[in-house]
C-alpha positions as CSV (number, residue, x, y, z in Angstrom):
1,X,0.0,0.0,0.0
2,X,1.1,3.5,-0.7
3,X,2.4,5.5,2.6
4,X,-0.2,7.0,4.8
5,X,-2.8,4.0,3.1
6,X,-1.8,1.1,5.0
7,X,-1.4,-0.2,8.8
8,X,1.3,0.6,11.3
9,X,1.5,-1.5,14.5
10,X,3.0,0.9,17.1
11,X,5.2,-0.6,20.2
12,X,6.2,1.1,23.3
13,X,8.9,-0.1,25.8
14,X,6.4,-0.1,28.7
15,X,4.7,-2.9,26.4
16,X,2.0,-0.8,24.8
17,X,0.8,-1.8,21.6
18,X,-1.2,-0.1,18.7
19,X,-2.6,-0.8,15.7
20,X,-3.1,2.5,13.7
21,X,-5.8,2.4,10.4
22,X,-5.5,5.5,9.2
23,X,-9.0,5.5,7.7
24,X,-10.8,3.7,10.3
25,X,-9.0,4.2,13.9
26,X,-6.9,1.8,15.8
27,X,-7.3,-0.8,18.6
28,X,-4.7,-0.5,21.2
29,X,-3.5,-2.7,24.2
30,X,-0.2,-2.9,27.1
31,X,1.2,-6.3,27.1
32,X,1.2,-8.4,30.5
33,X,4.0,-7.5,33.0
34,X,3.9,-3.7,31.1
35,X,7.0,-4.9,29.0
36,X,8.0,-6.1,25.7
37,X,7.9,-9.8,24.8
38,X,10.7,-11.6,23.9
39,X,9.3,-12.6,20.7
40,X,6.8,-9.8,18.3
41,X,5.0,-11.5,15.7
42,X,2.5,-9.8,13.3
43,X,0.9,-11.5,10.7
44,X,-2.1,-11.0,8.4
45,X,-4.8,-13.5,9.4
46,X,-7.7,-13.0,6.4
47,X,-9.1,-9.3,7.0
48,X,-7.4,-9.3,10.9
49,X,-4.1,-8.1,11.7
50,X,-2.9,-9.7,14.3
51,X,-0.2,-9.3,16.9
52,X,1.5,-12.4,19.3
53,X,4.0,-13.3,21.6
54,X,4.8,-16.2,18.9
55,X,2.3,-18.1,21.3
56,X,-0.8,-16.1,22.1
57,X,-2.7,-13.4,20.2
58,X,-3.0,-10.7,22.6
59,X,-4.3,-7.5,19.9
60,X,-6.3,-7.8,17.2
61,X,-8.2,-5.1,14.6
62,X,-10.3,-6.1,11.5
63,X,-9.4,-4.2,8.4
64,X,-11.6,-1.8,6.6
65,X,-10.4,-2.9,2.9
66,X,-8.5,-5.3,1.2
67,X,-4.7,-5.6,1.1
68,X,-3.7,-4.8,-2.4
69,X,-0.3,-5.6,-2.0
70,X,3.1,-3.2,-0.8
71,X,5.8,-2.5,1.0
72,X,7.2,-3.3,4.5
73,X,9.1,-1.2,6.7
74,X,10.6,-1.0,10.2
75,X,11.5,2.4,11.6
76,X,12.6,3.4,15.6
77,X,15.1,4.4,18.0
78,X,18.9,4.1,16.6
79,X,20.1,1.0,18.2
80,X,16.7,-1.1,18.7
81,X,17.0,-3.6,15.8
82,X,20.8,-4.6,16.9
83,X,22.5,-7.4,19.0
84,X,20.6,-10.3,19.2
85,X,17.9,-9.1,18.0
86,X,16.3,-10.8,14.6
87,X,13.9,-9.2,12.4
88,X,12.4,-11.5,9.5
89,X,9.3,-11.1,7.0
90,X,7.7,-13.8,5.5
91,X,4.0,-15.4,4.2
92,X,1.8,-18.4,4.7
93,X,2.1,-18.6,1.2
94,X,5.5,-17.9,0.4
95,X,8.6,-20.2,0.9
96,X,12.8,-18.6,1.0
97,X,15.4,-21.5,-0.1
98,X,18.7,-20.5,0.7
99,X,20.0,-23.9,1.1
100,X,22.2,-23.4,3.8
101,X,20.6,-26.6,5.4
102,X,19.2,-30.0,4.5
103,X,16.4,-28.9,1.9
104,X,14.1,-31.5,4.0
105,X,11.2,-29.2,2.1
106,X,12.3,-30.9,-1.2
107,X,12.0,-34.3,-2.5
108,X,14.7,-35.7,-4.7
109,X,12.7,-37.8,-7.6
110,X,15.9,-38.6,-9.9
111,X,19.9,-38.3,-9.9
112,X,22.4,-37.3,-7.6
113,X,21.4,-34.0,-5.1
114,X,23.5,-32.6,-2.6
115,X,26.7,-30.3,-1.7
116,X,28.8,-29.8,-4.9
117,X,31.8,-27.7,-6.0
118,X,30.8,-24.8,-8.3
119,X,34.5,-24.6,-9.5
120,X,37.3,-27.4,-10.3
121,X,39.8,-24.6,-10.5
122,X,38.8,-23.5,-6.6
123,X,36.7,-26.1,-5.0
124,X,35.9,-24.2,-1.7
125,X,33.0,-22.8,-3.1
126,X,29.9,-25.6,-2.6
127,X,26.4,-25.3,-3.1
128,X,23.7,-26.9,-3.4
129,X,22.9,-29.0,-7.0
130,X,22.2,-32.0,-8.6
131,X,23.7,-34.1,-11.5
132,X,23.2,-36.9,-13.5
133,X,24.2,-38.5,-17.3
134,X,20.1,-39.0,-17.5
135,X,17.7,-36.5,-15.3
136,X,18.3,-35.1,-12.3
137,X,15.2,-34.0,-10.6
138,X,13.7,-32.4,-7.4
139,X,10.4,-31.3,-6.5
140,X,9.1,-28.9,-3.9
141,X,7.3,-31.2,-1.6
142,X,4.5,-28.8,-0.9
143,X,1.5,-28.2,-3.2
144,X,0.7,-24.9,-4.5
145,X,-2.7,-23.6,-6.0
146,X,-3.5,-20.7,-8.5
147,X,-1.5,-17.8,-8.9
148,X,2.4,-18.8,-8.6
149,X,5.6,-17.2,-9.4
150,X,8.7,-18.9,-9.1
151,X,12.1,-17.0,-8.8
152,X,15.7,-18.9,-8.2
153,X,19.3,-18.2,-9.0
154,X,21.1,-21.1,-11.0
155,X,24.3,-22.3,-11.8
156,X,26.4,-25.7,-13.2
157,X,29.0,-27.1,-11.9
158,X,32.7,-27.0,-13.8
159,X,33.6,-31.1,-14.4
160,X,37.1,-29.9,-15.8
161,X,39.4,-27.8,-17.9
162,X,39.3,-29.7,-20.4
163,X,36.6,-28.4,-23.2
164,X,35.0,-24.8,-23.5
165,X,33.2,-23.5,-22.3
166,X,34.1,-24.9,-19.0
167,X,30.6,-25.4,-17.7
168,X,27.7,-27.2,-20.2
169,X,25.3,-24.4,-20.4
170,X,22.1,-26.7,-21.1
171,X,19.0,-28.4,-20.1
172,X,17.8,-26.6,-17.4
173,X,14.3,-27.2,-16.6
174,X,11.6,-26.2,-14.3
175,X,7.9,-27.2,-13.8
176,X,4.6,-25.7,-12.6
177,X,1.7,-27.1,-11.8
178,X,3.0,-30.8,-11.8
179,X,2.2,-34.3,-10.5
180,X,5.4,-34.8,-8.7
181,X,6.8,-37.4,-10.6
182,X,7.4,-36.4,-14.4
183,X,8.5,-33.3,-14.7
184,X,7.0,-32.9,-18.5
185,X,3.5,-32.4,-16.7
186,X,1.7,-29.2,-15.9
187,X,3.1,-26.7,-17.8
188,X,7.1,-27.2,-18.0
189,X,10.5,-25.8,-19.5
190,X,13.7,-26.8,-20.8
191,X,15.9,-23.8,-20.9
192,X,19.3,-24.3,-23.4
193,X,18.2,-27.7,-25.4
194,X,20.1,-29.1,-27.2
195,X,23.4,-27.8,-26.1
196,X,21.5,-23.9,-25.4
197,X,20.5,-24.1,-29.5
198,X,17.0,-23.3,-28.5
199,X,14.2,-23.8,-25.6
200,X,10.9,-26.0,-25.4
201,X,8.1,-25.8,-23.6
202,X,5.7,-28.3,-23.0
203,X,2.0,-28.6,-22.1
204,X,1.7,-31.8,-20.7
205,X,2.9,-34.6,-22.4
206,X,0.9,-33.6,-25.3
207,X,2.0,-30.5,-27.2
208,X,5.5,-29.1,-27.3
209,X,6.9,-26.1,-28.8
210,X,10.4,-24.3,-29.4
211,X,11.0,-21.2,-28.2
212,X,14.1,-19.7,-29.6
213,X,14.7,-17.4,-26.7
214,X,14.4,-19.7,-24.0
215,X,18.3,-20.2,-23.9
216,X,21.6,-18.7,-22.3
217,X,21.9,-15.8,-24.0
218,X,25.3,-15.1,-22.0
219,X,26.8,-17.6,-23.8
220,X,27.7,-17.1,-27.7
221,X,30.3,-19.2,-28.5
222,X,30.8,-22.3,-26.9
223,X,34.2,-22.3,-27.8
224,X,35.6,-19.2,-25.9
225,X,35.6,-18.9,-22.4
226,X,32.6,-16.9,-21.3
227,X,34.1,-15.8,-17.8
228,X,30.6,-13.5,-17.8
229,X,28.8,-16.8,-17.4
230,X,31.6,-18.7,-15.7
231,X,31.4,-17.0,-12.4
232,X,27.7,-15.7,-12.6
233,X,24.4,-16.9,-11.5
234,X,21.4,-16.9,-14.0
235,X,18.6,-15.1,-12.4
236,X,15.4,-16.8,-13.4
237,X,11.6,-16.2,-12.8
238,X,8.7,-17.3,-14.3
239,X,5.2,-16.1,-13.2
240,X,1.6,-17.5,-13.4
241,X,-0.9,-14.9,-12.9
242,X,-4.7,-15.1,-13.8
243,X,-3.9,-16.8,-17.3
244,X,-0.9,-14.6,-17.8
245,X,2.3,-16.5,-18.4
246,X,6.0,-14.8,-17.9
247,X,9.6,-15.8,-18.4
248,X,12.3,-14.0,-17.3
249,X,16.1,-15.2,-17.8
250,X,19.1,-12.6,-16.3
251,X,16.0,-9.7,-15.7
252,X,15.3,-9.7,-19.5
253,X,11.9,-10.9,-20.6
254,X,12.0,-14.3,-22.7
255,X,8.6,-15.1,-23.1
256,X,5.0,-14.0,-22.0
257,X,1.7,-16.1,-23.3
258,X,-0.9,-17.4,-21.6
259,X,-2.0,-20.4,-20.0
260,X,-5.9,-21.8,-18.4
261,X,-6.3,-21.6,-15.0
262,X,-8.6,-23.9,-14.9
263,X,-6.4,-26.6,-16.1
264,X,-3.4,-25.5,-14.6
265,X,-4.5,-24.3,-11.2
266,X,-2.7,-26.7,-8.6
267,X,0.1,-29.0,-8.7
268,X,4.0,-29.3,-7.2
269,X,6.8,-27.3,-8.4
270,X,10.2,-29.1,-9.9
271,X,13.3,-28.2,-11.3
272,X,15.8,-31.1,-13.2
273,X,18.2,-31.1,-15.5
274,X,19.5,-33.6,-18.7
275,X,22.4,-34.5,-18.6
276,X,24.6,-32.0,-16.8
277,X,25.1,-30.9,-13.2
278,X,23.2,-27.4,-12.1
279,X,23.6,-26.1,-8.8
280,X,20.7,-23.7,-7.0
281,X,21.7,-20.3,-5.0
282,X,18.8,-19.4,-3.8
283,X,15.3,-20.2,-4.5
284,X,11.3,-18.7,-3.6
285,X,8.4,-20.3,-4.7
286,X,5.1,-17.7,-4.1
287,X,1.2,-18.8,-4.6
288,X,-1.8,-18.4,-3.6
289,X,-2.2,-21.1,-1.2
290,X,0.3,-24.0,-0.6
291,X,-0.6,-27.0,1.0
292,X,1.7,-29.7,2.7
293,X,1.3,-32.6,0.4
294,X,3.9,-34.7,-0.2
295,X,4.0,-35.9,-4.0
296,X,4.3,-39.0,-5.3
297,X,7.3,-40.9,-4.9
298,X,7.5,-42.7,-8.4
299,X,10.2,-42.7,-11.2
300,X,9.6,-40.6,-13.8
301,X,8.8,-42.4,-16.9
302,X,11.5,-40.4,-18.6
303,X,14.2,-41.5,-17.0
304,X,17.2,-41.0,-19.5
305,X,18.3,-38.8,-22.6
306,X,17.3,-40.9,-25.1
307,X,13.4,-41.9,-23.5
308,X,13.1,-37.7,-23.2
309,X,13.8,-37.0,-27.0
310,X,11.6,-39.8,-27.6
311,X,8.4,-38.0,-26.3
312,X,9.6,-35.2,-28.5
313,X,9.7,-37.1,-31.8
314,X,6.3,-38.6,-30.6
């Protein structure tokens, strides 16, 4: 919301608290003891704003109008938000990978997943990946439902110095709206086929189609060493919004065409590769609602190279 439209929730150190509408008023309270709680939660509950202890509700104010989306913002006395203490913003409907831990929230379908070395020529930098000479694929074990946007930085790993360029840009792949087991379902795509010649994108099983700009566009010559793309991430984000379909590769629009919600309006979220090794920075998946549902822990029927080009020569 734009300043001076949206809510502030007001805290004092003698533990009073206020929730300040600017439209319709506030609601106000002083927490037990007449101090501040170890732990300040606020969270939009429907048309309620709410304020906890982490624990116990103790204010709450009904809205007079829809949230239509904004910023966040902390402001107070120089020194409050230091030390120890931790400030963090999140949603029920919105999940932050930074895979500094076990990625429990994923579910490893195909290949080899775990902590891998970005670089041969200085192996102390690890992330997280997955590789395989077939598919490599993981899924977000969580289902999501209607609008979705999916935003991750991606890499591959460097198997030698040997060939140029020194990474394989190709065959990266993501899915939307998916079973949780073959990752050409929902609506799905291959970013650099065949060797980052062009891109497909698949609906279903049952219709394909190339997209020319689907591909690393970073990468010109495969043989010259690209150090742009040898020591960069790939920024990537595709969003789903009310039939409204955009790609985004490096901030630079790719592709934008539209889908049916109705067919494609709930499902898991994967992202595999062909092939090649691919590593994943960092990683938010945003939807309307997600669910915990685990998917379904069965092979892919498309288990190697040669079964996926296959399906594409029908």
């Amino acid at each position: 919301m734009l300043p001076g439209k949206g809510y502030r929730v007001v805290f004092e150190p003698d533990g009073t608290f206020t929730i300040v509408d600017r439209q319709k008023g506030g609601a106000s309270t002083v927490y037990p003891g007449n101090k501040l709680p170890d732990t300040i939660r606020i969270k939009r509950n429907g048309q309620r704003i709410e304020v906890s202890d982490g624990e116990k509700v103790f204010l709450a104010m009904n809205t007079s109008r829809d949230f239509d989306g904004g910023l966040i913002a902390f402001r107070g006395i120089r020194g409050f938000f230091t030390g120890e203490t931790e400030v963090t913003a999140g949603s029920d409907s919105s999940r932050e990978f930074t895979f500094d831990t076990v990625p429990v929230e994923w579910s490893v379908a195909d290949g080899n997943w775990g902590t891998m070395n970005r670089w041969v020529c200085n192996p102390t930098w690890s992330y997280f990946g997955g590789k395989s000479q077939h598919l490599a694929a993981i899924w977000l074990k969580e289902k999501v439902e209607g609008n979705l946007a999916v935003d991750f930085y991606a890499g591959f790993s460097m198997p030698g110095f040997t060939r140029l360029p020194l990474e394989k840009p190709s065959s990266l792949g993501i899915t939307l709206y998916g079973n949780g087991k073959d990752p050409v379902s929902g609506k799905s795509f291959l970013i650099g086929a065949d060797l980052n010649e062009t891109g497909l994108m698949f609906e279903g099983r049952e219709e394909y189609e190339r997209v020319d700009n689907l591909v690393f566009k970073t990468v010109t010559n495969r043989a010259v060493l690209n150090m742009e793309f040898h020591r960069h991430w790939v920024h990537i984000q595709l969003v789903c919004v009310e039939g409204e379909l955009i790609v985004k590769i490096a901030d630079s629009e790719v592709y934008r065409g539209k889908y049916e919600p109705d067919k494609l309006s709930e499902g898991f979220v994967g992202l595999w590769t062909l092939d090649n090794a691919i590593l994943i920075a960092r990683a938010n998946v945003t939807a309307s609602r997600m669910s915990p549902a685990p998917p379904v822990k069965v092979k892919t029927t498309i288990g190697t190279v040669g079964a996926f080009h296959e399906l594409l020569r029908g």
